[in-house]
C-alpha positions as a Markdown table, in Angstrom:
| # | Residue | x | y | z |
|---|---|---|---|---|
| 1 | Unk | -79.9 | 12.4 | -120.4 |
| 2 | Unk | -82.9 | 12.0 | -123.1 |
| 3 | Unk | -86.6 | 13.3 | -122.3 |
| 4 | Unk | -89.5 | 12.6 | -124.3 |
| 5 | Unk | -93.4 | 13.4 | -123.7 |
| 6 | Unk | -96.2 | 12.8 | -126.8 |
| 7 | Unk | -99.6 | 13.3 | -126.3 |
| 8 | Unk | -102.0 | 10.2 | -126.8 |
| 9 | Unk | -104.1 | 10.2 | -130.3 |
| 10 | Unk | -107.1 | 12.3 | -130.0 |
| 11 | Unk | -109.8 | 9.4 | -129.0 |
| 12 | Unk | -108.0 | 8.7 | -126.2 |
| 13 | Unk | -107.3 | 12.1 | -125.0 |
| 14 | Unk | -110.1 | 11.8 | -122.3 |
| 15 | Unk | -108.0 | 8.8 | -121.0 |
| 16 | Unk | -104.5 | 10.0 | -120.9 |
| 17 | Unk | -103.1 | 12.8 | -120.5 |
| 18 | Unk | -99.3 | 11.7 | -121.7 |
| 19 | Unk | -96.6 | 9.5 | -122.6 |
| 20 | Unk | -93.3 | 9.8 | -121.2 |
| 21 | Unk | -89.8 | 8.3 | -121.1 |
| 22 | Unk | -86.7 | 9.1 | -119.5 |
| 23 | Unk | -83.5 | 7.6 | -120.7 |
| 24 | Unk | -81.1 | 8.2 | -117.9 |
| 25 | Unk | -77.1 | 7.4 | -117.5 |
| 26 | Unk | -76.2 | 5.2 | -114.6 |
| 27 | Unk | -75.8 | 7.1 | -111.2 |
| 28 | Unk | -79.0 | 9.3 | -112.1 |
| 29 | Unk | -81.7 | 9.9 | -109.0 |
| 30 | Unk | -85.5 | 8.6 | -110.2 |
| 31 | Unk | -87.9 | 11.8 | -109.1 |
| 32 | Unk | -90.4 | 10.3 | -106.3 |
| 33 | Unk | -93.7 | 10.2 | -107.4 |
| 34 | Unk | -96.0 | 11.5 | -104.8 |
| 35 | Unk | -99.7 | 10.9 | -104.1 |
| 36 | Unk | -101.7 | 11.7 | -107.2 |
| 37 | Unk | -104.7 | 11.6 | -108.4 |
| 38 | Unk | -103.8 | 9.7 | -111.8 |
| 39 | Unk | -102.2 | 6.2 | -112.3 |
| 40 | Unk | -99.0 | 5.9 | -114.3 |
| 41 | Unk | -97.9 | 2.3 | -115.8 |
| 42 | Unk | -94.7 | 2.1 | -116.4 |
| 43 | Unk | -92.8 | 0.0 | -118.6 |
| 44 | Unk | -89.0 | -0.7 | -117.5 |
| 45 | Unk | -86.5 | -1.2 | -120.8 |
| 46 | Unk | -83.4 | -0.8 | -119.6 |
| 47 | Unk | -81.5 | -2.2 | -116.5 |
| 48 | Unk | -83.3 | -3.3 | -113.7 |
| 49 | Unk | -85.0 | -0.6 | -111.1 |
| 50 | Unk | -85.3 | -1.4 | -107.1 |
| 51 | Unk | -88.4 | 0.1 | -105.9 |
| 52 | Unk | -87.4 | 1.1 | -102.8 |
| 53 | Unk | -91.3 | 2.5 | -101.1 |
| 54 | Unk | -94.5 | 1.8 | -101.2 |
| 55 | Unk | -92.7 | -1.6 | -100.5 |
| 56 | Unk | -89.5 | -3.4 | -101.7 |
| 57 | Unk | -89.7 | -4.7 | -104.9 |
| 58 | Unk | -87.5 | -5.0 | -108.1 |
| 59 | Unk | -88.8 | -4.1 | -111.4 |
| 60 | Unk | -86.7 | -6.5 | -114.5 |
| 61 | Unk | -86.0 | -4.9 | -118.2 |
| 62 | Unk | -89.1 | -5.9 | -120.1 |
| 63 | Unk | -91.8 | -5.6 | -117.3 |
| 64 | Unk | -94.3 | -3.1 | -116.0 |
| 65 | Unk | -96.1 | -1.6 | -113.2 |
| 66 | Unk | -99.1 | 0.2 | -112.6 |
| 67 | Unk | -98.8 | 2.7 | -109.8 |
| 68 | Unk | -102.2 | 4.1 | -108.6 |
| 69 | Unk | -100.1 | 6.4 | -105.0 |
| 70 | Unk | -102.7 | 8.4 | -103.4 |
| 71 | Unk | -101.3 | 8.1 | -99.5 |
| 72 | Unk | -97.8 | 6.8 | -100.1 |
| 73 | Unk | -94.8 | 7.8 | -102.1 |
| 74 | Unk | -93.3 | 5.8 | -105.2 |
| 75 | Unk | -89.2 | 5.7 | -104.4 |
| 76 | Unk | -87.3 | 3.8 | -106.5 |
| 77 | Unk | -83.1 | 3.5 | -107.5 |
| 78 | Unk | -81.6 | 2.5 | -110.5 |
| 79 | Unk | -78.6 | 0.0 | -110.5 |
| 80 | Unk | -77.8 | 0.9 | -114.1 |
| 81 | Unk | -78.9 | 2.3 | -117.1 |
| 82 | Unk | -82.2 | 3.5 | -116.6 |
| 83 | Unk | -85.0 | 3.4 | -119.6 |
| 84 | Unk | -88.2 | 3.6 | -118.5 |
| 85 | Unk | -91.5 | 4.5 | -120.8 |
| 86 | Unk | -94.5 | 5.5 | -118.9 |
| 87 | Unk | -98.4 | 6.0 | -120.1 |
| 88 | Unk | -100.5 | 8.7 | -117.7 |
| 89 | Unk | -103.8 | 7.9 | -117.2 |
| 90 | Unk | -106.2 | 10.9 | -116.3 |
| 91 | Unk | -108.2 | 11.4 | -112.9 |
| 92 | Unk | -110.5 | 8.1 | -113.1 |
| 93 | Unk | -109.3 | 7.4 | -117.2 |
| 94 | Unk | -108.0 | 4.0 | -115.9 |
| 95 | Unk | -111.0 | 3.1 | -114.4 |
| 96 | Unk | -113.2 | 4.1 | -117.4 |
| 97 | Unk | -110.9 | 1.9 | -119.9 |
| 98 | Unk | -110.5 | -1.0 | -118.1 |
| 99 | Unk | -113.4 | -0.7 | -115.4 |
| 100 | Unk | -110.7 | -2.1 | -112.4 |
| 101 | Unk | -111.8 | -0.2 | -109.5 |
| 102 | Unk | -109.0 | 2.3 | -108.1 |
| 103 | Unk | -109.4 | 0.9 | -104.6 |
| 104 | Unk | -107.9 | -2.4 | -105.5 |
| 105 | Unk | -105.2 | -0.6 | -107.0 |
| 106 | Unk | -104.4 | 2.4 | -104.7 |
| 107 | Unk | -101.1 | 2.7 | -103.1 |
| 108 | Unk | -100.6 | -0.7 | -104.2 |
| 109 | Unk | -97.5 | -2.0 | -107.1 |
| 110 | Unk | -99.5 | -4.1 | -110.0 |
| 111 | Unk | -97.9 | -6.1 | -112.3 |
| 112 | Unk | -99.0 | -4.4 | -116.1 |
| 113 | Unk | -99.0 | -8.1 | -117.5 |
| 114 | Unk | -102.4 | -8.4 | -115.4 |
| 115 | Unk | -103.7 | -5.8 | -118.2 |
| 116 | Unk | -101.3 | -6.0 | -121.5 |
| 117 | Unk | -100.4 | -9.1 | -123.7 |
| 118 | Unk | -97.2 | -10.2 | -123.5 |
| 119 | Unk | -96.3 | -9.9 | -126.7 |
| 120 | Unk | -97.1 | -5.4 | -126.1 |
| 121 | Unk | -94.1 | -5.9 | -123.9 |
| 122 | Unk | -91.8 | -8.1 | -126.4 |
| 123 | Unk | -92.5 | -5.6 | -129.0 |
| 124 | Unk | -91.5 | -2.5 | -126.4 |
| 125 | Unk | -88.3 | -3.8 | -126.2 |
| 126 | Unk | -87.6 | -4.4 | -129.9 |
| 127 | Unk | -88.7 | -1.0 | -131.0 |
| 128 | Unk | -85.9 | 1.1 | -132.2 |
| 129 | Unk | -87.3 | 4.6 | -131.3 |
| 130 | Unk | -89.6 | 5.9 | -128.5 |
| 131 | Unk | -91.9 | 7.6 | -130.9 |
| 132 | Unk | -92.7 | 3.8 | -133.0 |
| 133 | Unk | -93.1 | 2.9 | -129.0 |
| 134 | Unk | -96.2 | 4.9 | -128.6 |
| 135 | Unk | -97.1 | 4.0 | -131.0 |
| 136 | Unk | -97.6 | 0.5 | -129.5 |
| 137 | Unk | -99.0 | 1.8 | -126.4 |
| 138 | Unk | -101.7 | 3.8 | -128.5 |
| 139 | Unk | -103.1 | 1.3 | -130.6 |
| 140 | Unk | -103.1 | -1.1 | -128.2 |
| 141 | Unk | -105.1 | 1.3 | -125.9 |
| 142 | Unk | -107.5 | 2.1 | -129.1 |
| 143 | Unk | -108.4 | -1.3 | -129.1 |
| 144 | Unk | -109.8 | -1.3 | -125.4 |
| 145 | Unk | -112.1 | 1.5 | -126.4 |
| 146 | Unk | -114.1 | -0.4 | -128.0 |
| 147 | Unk | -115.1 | -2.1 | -124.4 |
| 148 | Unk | -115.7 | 1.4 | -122.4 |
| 149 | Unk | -119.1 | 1.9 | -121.2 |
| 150 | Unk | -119.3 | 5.6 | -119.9 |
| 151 | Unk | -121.3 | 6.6 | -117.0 |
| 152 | Unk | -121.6 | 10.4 | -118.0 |
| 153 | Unk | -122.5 | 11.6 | -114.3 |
| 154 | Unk | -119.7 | 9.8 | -112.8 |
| 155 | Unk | -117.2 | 11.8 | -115.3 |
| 156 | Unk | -118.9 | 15.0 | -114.9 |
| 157 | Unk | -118.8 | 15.4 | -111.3 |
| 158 | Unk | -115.3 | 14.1 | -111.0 |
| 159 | Unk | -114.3 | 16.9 | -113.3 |
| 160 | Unk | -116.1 | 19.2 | -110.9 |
| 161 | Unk | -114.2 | 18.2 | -107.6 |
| 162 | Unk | -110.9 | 18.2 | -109.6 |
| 163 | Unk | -111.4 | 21.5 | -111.7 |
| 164 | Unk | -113.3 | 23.1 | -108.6 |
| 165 | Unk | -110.7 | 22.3 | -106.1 |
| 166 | Unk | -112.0 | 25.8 | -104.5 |
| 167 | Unk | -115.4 | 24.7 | -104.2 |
| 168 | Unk | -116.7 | 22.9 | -101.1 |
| 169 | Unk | -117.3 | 19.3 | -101.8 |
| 170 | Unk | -120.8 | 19.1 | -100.1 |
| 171 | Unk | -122.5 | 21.1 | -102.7 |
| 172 | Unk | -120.9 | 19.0 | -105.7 |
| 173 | Unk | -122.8 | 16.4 | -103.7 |
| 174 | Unk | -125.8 | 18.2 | -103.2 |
| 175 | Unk | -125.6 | 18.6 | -107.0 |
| 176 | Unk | -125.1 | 15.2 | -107.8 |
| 177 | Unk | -128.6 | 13.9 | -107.5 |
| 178 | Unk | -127.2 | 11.2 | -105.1 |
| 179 | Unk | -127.0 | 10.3 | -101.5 |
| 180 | Unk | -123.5 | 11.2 | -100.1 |
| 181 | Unk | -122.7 | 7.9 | -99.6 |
| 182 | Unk | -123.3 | 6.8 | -102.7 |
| 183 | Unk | -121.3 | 9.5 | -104.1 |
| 184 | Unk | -118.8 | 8.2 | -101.9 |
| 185 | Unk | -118.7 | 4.8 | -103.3 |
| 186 | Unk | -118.8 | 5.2 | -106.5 |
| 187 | Unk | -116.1 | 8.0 | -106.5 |
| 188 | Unk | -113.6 | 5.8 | -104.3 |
| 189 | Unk | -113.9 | 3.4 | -107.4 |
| 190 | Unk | -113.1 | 5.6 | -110.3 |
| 191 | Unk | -110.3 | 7.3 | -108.0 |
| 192 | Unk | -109.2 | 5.2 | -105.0 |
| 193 | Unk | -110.1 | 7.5 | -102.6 |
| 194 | Unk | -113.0 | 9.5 | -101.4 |
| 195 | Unk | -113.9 | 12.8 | -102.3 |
| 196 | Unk | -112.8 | 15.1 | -99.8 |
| 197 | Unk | -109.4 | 13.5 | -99.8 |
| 198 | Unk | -108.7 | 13.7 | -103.8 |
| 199 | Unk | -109.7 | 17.4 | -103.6 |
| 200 | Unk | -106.7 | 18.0 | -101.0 |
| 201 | Unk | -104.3 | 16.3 | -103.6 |
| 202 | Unk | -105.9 | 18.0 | -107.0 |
| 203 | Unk | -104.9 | 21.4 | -104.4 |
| 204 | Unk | -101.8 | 19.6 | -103.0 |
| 205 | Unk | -100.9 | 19.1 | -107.3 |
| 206 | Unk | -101.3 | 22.0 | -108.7 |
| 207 | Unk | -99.1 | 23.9 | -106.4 |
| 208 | Unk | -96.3 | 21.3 | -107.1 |
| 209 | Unk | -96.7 | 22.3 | -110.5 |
| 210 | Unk | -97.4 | 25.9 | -109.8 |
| 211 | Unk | -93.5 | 26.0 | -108.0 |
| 212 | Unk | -91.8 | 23.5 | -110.4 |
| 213 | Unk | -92.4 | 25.8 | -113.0 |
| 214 | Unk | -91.2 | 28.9 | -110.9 |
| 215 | Unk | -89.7 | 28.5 | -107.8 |
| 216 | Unk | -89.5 | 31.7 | -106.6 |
| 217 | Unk | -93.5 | 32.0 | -105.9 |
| 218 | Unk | -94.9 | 33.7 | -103.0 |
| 219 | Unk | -96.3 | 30.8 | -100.4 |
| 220 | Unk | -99.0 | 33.3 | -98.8 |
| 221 | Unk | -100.2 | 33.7 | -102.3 |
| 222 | Unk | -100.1 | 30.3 | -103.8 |
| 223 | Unk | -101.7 | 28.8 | -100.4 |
| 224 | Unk | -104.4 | 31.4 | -100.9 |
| 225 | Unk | -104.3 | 31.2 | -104.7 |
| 226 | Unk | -105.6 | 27.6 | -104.1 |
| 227 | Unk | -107.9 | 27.3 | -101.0 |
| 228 | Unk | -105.6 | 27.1 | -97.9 |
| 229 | Unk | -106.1 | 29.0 | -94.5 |
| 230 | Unk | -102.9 | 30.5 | -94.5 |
| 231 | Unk | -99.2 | 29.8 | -95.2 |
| 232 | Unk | -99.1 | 27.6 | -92.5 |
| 233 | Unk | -101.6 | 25.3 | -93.6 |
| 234 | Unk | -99.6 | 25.2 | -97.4 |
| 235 | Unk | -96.5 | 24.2 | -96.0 |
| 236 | Unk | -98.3 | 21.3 | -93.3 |
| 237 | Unk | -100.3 | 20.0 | -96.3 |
| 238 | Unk | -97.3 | 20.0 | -98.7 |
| 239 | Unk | -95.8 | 18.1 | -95.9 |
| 240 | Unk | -98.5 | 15.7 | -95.7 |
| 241 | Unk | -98.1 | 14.5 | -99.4 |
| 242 | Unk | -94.9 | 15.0 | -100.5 |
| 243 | Unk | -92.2 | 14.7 | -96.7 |
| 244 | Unk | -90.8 | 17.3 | -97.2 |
| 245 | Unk | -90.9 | 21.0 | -97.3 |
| 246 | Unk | -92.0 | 23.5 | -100.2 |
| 247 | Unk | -87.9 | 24.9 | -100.1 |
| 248 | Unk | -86.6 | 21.3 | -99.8 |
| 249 | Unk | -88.9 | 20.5 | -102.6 |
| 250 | Unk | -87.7 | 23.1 | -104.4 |
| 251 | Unk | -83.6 | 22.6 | -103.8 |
| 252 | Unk | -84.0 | 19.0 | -104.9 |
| 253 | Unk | -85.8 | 19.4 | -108.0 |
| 254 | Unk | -83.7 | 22.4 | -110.0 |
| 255 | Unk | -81.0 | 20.2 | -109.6 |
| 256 | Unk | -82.4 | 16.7 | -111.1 |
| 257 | Unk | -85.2 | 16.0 | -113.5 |
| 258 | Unk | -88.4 | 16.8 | -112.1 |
| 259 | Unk | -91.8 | 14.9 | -112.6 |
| 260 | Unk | -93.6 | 17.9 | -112.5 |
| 261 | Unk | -92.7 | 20.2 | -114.9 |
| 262 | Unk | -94.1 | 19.8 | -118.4 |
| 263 | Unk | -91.5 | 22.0 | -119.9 |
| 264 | Unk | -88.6 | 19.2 | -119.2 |
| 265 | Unk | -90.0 | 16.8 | -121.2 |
| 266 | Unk | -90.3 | 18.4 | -124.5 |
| 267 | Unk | -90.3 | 16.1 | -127.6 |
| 268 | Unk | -87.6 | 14.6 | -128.3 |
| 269 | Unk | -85.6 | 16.8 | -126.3 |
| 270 | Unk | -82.2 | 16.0 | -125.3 |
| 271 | Unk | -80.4 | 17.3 | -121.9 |
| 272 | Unk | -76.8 | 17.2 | -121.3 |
| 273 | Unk | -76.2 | 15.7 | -118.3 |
């Protein structure tokens, strides 16, 4: 089992927050990837990959997805060798490169050729090494910078709902300088869903990544920690976004790779598995 993560060049550090790959032996579970509040496009190299939810679909060596799930799950199998390479885009760093609005993309399987040449994903699949493969990716993703047109407010207060996940979302709003629905709409586009909604899953991620990195936290205190009633509420809302329970979270992942755990995917590390 081979992991990889590198982080993008520093221009477009604002935009992504990481490339990945997993290179996986035949037989090995693909982590689900639950609602987010990023979009991941994913590049399959190796054997082909049925996507089992957010509907059936197959994904064939030398094509790409972009997944933007916000109220649904990504499941998907391997019937082989699985080599997938992935870029992970930022809260609303999709939208600001390529101006698409998240609501046409939400919970919703889009083909990457709609975005990259076809020749990006020729050259994928010639490349020798992962790291010459990011390469790729990042230069091809320099190029679009030279199209971005910021909207500075936009970026500021999206920062504050998902950095302030504590803080109630009406006086970000008040702040804002705009009506609420206006807020609204404009925030649905740079993240597919209202505002109200991606603070639950900025709280619902960072208490997956809170217990991927140590399992054996106290729920009272991370439900607290991050702006839940009570333990109750923790376990209903990690319910809500992931199907299952914190403990059956928890049992799955230390035995698999996890998609939540930055410390797996060191560079260039390699797992025995």
């Amino acid at each position: 089992m081979h992991t990889f993560i590198q982080r993008p060049s520093l221009p477009l550090s604002l935009y992504i927050a990481q490339y990945w790959c997993w290179k996986l032996p035949v037989g090995t579970a693909i982590p689900a990837i639950y609602g987010g509040t990023g979009v991941e496009c994913i590049f399959n190299l190796g054997d082909p990959i049925e996507v089992i939810d957010p509907y059936a679909s197959v994904l064939s060596k030398g094509e790409g997805i972009i997944l933007c799930p916000r109220k649904k799950i990504f499941r998907a199998i391997g019937r082989g060798k699985i080599n997938l390479l992935s870029i992970r885009f930022r809260s609303a760093g999709f939208f600001r490169l390529f101006k698409i609005p998240l609501t046409e993309l939400a919970d919703e399987l889009t083909d990457a050729g709609n975005i990259f040449p076809k020749t990006l994903f020729e050259q994928l699949l010639d490349e020798q090494s992962k790291s010459s493969s990011v390469t790729l990716l990042d230069n091809c993703l320099l190029q679009q910078l030279n199209n971005v047109v910021e909207e500075k407010l936009m970026n500021r207060l999206i920062d504050n709902v998902y950095y302030q996940s504590n803080l109630k979302l009406q006086t970000i709003v008040n702040n804002s300088g705009m009506s609420e629905r206006t807020f609204q709409r404009k925030f649905k586009i740079y993240t597919g869903v209202g505002g109200k909604y991606f603070q639950r899953t900025t709280r619902f991620q960072s208490c997956i990544k809170a217990l991927s990195e140590n399992p054996k936290l106290n729920y009272s205190g991370l439900a607290l920690t991050h702006g839940y009633f009570d333990q109750a509420h923790f376990i209903n809302e990690f319910k809500h976004f992931s199907a299952v329970t914190p403990q059956h979270f928890i049992q799955k992942e230390k035995n698999g790779l996890g998609h939540y755990n930055n410390a797996f995917y060191l560079p260039f590390k390699v797992v025995d598995g």
